[in-house]
PDB file with one MODEL, atoms N, CA, C and O in Angstrom:
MODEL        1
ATOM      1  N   UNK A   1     143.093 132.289 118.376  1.00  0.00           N
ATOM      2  CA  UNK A   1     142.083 133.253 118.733  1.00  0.00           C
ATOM      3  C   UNK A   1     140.930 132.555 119.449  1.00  0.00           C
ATOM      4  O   UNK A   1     140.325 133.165 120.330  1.00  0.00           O
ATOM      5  N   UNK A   2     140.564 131.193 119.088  1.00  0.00           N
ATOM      6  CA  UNK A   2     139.590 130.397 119.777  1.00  0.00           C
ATOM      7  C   UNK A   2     139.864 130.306 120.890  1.00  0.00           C
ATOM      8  O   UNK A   2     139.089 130.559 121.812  1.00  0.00           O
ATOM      9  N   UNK A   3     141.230 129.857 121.026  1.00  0.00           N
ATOM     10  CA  UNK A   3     141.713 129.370 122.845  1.00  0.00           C
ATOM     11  C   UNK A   3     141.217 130.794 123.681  1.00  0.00           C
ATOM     12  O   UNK A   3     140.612 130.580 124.731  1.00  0.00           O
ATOM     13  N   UNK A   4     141.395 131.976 123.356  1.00  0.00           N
ATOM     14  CA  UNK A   4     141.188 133.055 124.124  1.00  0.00           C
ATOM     15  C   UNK A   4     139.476 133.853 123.962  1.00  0.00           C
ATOM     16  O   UNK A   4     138.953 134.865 124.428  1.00  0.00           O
ATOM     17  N   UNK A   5     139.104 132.896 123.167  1.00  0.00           N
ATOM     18  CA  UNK A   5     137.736 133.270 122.458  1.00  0.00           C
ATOM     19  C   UNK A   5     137.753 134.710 122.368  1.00  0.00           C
ATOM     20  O   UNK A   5     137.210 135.464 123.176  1.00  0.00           O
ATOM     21  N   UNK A   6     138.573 135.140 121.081  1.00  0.00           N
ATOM     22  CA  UNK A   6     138.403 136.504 120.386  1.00  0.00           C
ATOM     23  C   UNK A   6     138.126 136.395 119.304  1.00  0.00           C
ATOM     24  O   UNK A   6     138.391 135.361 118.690  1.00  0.00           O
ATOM     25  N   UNK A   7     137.531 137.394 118.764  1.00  0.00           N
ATOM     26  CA  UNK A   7     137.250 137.104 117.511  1.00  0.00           C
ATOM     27  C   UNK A   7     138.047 138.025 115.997  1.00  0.00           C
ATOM     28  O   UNK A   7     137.901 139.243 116.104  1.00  0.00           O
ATOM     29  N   UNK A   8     138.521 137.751 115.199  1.00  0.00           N
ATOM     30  CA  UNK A   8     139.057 139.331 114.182  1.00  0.00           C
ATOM     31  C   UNK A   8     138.305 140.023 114.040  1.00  0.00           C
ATOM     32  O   UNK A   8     137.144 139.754 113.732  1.00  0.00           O
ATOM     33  N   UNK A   9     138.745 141.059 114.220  1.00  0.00           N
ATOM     34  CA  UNK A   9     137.703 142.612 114.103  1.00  0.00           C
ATOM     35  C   UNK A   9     138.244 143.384 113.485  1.00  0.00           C
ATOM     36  O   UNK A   9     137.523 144.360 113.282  1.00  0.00           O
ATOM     37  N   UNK A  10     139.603 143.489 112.872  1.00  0.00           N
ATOM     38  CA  UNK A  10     140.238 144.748 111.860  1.00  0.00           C
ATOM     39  C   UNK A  10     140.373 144.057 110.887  1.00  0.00           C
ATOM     40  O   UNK A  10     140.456 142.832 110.798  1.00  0.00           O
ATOM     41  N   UNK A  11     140.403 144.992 109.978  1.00  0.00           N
ATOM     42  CA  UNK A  11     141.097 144.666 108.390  1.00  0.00           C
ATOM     43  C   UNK A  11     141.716 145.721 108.257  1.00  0.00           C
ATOM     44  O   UNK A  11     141.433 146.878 108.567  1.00  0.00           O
ATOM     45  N   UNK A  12     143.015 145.044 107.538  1.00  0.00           N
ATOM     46  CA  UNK A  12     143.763 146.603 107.111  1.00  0.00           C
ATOM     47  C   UNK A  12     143.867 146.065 105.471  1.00  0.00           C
ATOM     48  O   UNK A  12     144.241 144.914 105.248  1.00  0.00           O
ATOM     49  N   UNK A  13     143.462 147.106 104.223  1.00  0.00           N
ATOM     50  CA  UNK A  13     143.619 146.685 102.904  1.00  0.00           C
ATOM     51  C   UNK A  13     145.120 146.395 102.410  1.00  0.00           C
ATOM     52  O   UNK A  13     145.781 147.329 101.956  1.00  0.00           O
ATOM     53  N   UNK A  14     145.500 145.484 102.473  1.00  0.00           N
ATOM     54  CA  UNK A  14     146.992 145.189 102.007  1.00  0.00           C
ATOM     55  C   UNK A  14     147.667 146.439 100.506  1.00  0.00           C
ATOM     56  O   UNK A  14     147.442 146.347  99.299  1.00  0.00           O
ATOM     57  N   UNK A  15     148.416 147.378 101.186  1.00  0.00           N
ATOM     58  CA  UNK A  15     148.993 147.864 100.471  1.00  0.00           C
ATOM     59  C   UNK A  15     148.257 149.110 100.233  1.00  0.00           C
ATOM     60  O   UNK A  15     148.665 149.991  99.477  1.00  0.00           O
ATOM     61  N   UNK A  16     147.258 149.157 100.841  1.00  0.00           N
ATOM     62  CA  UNK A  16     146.084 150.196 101.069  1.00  0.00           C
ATOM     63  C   UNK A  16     145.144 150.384  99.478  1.00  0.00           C
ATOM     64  O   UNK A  16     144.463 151.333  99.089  1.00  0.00           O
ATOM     65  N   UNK A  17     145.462 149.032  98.804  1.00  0.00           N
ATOM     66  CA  UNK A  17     144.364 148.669  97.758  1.00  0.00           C
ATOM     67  C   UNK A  17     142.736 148.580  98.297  1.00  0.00           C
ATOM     68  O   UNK A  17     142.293 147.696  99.030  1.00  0.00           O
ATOM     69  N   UNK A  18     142.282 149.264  97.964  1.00  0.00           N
ATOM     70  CA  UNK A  18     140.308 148.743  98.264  1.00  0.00           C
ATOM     71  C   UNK A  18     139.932 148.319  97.223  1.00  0.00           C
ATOM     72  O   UNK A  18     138.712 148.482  97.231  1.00  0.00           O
ATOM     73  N   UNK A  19     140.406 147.587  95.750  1.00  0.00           N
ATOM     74  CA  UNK A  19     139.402 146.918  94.891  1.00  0.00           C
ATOM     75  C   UNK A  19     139.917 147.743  93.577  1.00  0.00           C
ATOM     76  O   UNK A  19     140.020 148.958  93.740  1.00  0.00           O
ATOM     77  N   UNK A  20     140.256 147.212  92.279  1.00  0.00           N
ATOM     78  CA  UNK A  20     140.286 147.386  91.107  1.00  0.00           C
ATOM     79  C   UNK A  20     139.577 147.880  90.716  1.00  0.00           C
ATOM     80  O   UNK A  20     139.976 148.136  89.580  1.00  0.00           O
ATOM     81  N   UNK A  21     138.155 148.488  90.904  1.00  0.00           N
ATOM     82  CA  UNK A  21     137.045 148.979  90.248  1.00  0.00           C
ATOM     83  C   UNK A  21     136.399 149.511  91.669  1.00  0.00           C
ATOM     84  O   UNK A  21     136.651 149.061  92.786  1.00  0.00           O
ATOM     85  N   UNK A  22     135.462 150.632  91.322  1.00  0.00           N
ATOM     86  CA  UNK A  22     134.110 150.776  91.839  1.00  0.00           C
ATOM     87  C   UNK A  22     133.375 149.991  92.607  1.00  0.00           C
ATOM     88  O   UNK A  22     132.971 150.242  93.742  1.00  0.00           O
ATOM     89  N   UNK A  23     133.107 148.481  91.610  1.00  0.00           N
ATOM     90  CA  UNK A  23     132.570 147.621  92.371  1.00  0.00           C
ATOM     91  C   UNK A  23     133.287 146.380  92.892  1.00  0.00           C
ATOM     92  O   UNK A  23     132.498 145.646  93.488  1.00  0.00           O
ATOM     93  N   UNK A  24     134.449 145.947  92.856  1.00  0.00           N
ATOM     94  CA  UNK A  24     135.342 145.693  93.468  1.00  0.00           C
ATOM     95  C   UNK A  24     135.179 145.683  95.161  1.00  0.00           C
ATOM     96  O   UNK A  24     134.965 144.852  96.043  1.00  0.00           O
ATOM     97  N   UNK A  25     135.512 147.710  94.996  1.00  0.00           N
ATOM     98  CA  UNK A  25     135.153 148.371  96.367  1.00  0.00           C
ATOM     99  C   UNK A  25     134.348 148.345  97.277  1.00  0.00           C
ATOM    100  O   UNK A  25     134.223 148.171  98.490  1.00  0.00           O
ATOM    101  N   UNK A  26     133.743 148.604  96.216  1.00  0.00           N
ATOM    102  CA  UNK A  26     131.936 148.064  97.249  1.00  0.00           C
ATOM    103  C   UNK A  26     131.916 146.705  98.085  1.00  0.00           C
ATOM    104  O   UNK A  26     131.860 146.413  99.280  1.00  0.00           O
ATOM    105  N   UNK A  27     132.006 145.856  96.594  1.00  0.00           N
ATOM    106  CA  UNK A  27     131.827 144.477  97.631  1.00  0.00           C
ATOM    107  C   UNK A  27     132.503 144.344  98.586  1.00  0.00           C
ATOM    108  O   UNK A  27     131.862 144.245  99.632  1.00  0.00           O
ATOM    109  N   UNK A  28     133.880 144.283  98.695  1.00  0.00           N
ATOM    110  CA  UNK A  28     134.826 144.156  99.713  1.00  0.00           C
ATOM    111  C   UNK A  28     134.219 145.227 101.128  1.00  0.00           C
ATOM    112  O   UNK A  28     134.469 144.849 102.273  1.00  0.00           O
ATOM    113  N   UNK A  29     133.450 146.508 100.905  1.00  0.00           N
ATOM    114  CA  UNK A  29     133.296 147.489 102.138  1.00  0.00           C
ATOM    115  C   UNK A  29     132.357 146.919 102.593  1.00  0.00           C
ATOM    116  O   UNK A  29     132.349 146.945 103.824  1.00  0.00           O
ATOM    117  N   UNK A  30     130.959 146.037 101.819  1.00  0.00           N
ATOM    118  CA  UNK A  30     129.942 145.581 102.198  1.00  0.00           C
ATOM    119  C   UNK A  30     130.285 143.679 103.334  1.00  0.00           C
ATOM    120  O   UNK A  30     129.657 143.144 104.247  1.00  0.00           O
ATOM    121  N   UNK A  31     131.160 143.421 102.809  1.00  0.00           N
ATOM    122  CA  UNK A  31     132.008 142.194 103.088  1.00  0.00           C
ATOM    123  C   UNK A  31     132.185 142.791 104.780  1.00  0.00           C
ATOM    124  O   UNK A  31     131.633 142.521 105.846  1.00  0.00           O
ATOM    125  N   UNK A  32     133.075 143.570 104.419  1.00  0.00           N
ATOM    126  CA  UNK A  32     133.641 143.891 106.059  1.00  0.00           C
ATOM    127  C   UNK A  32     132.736 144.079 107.229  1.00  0.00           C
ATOM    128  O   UNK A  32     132.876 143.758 108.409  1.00  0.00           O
ATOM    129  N   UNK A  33     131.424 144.900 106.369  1.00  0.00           N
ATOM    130  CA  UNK A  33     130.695 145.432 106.996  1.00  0.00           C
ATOM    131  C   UNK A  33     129.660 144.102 107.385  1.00  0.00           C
ATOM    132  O   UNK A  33     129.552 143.664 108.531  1.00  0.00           O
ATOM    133  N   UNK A  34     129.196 143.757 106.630  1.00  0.00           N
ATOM    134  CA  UNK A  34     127.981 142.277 107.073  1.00  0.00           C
ATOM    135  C   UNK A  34     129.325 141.114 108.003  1.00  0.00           C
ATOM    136  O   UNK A  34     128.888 140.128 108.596  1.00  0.00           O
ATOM    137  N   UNK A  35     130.566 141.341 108.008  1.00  0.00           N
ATOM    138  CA  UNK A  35     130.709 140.582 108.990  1.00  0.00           C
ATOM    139  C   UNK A  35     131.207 140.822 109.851  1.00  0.00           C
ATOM    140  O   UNK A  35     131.782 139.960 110.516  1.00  0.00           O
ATOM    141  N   UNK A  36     131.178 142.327 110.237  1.00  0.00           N
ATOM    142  CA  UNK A  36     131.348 143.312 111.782  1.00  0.00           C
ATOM    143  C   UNK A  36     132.621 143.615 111.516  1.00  0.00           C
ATOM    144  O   UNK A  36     133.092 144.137 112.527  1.00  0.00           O
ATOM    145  N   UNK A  37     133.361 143.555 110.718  1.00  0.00           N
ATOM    146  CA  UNK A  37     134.859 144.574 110.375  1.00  0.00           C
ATOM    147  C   UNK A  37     135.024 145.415 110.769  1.00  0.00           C
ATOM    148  O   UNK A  37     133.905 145.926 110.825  1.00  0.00           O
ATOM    149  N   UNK A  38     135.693 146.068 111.155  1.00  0.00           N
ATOM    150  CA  UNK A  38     135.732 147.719 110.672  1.00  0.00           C
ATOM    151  C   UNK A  38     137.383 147.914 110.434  1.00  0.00           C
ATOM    152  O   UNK A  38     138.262 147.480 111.179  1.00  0.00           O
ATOM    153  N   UNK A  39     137.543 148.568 109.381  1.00  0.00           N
ATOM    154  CA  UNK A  39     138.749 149.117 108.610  1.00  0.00           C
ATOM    155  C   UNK A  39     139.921 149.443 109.616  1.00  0.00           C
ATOM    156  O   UNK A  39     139.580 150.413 110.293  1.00  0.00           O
ATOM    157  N   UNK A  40     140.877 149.099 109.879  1.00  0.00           N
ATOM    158  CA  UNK A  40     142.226 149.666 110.307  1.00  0.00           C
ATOM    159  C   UNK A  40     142.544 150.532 109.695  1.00  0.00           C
ATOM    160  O   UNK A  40     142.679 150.488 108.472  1.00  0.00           O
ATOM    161  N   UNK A  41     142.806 151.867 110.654  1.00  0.00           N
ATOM    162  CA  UNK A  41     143.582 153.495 110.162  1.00  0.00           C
ATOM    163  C   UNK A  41     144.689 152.657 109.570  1.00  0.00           C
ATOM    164  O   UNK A  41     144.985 151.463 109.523  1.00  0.00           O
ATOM    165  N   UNK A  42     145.393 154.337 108.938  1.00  0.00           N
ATOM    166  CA  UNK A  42     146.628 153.836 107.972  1.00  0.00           C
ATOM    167  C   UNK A  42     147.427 154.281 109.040  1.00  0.00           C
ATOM    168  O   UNK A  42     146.941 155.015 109.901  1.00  0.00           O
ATOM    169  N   UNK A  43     148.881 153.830 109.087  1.00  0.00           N
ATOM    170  CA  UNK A  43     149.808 154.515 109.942  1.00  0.00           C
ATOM    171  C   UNK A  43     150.805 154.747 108.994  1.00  0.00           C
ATOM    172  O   UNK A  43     151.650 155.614 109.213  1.00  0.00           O
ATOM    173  N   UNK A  44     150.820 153.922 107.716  1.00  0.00           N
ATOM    174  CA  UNK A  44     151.542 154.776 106.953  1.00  0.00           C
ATOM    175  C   UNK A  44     151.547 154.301 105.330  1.00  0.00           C
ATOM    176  O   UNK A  44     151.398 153.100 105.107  1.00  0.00           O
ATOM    177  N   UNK A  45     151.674 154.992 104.490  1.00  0.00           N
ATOM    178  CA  UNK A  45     151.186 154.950 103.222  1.00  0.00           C
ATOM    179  C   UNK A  45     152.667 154.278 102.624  1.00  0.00           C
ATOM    180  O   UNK A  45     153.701 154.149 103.280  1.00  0.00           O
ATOM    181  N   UNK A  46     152.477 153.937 101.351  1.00  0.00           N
ATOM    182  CA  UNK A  46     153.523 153.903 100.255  1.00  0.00           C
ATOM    183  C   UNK A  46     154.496 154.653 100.010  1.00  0.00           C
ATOM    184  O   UNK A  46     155.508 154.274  99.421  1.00  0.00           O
ATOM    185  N   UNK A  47     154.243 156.144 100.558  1.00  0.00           N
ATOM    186  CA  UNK A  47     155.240 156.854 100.244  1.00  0.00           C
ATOM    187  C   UNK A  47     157.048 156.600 101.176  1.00  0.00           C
ATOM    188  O   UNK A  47     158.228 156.879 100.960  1.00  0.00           O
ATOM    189  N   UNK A  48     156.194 155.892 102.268  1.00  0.00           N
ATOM    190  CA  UNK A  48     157.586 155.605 102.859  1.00  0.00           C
ATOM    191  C   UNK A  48     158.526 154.673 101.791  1.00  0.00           C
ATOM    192  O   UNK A  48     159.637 155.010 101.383  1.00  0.00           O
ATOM    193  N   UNK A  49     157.750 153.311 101.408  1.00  0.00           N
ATOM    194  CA  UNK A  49     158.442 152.731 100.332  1.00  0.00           C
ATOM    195  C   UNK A  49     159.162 153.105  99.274  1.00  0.00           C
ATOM    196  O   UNK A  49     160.113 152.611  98.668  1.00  0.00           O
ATOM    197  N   UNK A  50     158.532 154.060  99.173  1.00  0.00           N
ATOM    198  CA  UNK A  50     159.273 154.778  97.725  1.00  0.00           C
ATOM    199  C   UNK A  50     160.738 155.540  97.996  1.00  0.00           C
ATOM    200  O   UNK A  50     161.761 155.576  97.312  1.00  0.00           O
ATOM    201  N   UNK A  51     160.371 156.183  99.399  1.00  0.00           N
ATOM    202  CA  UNK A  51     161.588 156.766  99.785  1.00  0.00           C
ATOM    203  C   UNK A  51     162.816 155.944 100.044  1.00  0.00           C
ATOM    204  O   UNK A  51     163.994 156.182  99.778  1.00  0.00           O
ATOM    205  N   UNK A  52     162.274 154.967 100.603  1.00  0.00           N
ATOM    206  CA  UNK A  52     163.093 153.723 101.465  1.00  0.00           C
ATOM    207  C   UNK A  52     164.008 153.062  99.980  1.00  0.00           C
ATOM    208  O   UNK A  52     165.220 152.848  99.957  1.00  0.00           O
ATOM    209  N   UNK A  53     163.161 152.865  98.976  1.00  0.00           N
ATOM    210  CA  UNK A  53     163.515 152.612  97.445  1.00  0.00           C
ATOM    211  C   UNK A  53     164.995 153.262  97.091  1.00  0.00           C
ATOM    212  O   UNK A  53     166.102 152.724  97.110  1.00  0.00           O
ATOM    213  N   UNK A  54     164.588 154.693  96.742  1.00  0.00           N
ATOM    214  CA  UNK A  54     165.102 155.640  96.182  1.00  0.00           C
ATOM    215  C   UNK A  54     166.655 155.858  96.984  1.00  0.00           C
ATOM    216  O   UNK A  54     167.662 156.242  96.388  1.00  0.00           O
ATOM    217  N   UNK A  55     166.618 155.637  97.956  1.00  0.00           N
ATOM    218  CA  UNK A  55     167.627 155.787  99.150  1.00  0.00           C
ATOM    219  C   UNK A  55     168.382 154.953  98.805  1.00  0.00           C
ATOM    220  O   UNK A  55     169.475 155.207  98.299  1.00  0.00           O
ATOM    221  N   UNK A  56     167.783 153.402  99.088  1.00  0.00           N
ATOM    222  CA  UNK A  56     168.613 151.981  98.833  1.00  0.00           C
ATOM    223  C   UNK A  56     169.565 152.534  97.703  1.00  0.00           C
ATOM    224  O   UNK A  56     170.789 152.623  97.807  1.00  0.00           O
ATOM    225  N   UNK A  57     168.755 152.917  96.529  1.00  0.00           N
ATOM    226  CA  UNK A  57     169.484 153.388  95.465  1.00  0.00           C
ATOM    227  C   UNK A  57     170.530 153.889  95.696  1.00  0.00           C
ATOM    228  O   UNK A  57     171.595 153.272  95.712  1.00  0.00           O
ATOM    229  N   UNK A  58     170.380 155.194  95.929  1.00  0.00           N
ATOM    230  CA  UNK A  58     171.743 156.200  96.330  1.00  0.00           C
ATOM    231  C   UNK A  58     172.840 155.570  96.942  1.00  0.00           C
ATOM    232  O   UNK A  58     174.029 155.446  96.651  1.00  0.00           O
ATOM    233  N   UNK A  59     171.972 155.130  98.063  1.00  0.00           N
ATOM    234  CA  UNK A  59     172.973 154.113  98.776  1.00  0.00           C
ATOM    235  C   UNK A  59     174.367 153.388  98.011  1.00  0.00           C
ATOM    236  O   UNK A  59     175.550 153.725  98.049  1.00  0.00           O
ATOM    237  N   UNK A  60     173.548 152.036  97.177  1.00  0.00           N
ATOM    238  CA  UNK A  60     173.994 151.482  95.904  1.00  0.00           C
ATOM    239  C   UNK A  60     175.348 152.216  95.481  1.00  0.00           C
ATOM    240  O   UNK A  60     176.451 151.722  95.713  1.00  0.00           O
ATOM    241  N   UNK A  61     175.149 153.533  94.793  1.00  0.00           N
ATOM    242  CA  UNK A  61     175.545 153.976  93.756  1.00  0.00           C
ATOM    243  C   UNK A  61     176.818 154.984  94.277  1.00  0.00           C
ATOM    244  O   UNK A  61     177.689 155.624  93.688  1.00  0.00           O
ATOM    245  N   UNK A  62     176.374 154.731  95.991  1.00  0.00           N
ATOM    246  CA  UNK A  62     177.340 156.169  96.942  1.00  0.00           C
ATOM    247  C   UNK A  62     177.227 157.280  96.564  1.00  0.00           C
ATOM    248  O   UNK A  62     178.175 158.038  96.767  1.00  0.00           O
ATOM    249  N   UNK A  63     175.791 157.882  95.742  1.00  0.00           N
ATOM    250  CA  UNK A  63     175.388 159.264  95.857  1.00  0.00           C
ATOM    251  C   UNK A  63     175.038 159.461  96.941  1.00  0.00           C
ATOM    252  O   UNK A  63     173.892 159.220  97.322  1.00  0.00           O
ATOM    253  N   UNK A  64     176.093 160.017  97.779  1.00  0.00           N
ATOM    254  CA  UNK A  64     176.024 160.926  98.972  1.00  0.00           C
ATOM    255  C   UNK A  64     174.830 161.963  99.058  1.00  0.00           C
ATOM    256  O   UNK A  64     173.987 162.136  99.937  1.00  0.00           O
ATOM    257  N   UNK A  65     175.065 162.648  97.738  1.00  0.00           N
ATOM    258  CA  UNK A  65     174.440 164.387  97.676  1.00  0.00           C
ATOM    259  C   UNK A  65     173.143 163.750  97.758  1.00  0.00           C
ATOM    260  O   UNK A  65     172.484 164.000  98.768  1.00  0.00           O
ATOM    261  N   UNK A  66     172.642 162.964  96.875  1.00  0.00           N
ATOM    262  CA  UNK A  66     171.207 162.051  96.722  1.00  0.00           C
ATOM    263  C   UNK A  66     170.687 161.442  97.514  1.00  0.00           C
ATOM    264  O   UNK A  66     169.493 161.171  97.393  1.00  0.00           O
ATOM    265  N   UNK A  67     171.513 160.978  98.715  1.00  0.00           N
ATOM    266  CA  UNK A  67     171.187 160.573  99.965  1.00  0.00           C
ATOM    267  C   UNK A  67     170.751 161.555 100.948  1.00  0.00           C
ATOM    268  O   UNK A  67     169.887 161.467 101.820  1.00  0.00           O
ATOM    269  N   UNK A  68     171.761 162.794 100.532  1.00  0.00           N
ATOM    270  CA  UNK A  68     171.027 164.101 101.826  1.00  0.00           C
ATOM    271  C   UNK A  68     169.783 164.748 101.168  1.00  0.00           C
ATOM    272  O   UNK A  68     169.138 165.712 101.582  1.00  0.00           O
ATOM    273  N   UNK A  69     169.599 164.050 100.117  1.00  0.00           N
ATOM    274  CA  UNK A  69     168.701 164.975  99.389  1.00  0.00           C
ATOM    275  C   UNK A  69     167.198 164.320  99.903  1.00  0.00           C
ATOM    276  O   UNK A  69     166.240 164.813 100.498  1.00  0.00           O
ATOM    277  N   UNK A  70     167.492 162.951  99.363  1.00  0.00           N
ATOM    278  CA  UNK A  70     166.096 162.092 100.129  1.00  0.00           C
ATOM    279  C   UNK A  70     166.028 162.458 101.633  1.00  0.00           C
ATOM    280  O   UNK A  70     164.887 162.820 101.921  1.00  0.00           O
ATOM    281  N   UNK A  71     166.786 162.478 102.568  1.00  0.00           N
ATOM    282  CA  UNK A  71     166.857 162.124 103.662  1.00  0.00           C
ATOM    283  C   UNK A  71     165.945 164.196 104.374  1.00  0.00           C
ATOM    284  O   UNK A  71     165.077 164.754 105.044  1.00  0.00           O
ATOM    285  N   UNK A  72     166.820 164.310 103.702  1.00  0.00           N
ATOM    286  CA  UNK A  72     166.141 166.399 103.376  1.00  0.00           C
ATOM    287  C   UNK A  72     164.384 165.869 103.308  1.00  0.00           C
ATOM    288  O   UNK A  72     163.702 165.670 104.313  1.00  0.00           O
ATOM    289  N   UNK A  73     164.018 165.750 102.221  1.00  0.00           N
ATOM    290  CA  UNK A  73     162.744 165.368 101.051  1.00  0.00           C
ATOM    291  C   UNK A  73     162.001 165.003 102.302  1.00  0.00           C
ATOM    292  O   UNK A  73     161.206 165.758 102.861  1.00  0.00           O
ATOM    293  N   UNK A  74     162.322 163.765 102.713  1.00  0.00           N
ATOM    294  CA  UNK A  74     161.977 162.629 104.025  1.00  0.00           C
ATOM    295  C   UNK A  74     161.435 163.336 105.095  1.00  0.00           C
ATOM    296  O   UNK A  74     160.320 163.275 105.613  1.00  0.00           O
ATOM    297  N   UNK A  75     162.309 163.943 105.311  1.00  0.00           N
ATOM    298  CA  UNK A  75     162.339 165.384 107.191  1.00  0.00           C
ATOM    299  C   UNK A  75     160.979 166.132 106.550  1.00  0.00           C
ATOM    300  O   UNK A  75     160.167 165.933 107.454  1.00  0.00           O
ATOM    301  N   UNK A  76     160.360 166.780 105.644  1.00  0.00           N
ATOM    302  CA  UNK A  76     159.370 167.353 104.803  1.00  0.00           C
ATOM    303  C   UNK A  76     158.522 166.502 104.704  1.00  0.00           C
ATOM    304  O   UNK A  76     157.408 166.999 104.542  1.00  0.00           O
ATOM    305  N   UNK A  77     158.537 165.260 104.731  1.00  0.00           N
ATOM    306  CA  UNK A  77     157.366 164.453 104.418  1.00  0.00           C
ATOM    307  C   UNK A  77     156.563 165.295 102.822  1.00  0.00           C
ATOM    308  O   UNK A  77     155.404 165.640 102.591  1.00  0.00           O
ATOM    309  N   UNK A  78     157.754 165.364 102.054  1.00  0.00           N
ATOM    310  CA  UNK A  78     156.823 165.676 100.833  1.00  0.00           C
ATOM    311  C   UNK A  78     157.666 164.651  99.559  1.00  0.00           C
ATOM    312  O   UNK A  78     158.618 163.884  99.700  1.00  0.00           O
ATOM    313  N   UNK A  79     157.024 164.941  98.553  1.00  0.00           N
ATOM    314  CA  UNK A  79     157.614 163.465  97.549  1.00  0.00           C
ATOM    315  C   UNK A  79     158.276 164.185  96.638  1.00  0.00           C
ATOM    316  O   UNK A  79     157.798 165.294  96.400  1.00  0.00           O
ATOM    317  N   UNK A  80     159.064 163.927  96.170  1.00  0.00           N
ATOM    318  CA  UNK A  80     159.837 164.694  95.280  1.00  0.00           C
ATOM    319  C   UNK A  80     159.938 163.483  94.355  1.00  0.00           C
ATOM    320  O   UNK A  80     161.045 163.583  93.826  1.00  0.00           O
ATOM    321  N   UNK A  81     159.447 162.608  93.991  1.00  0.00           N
ATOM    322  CA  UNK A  81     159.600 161.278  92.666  1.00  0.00           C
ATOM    323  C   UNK A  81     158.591 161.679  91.576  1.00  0.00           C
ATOM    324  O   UNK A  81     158.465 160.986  90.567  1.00  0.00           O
TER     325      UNK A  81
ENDMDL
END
């Protein structure tokens, strides 16, 4: 980043954790903020993981029906776990 003299300017919260507590949170938002951060949007949450999970499973086990079922669930973008 030196050779091109840029500097980091995003943070994205790993796993979309902001802090164990209240103040956790804080510090870390105040952190970003006193050193010109600013937060990276999400493009996508946990829930993909879970699906991606649940699937592997089926997969595993050659529940077919359980596979169209996630894959159904998935197309909805709603959680059925």
């Amino acid at each position: 980043m030196q050779k091109f003299k840029k500097q980091l300017k995003y943070f994205r919260h790993p796993y979309l954790h902001t802090g164990c507590d209240s103040l956790s949170h804080k510090n870390l938002e105040r952190f970003l903020k006193d050193n010109d951060y600013v937060s990276a949007p999400v493009t996508i949450d946990n829930g993909d993981y879970l699906f991606a999970k649940y699937y592997h499973n089926a997969l595993v086990a050659k529940d077919k029906i359980l596979m169209k079922e996630i894959e159904v669930e998935y197309g909805k973008k709603t959680f059925i776990f």
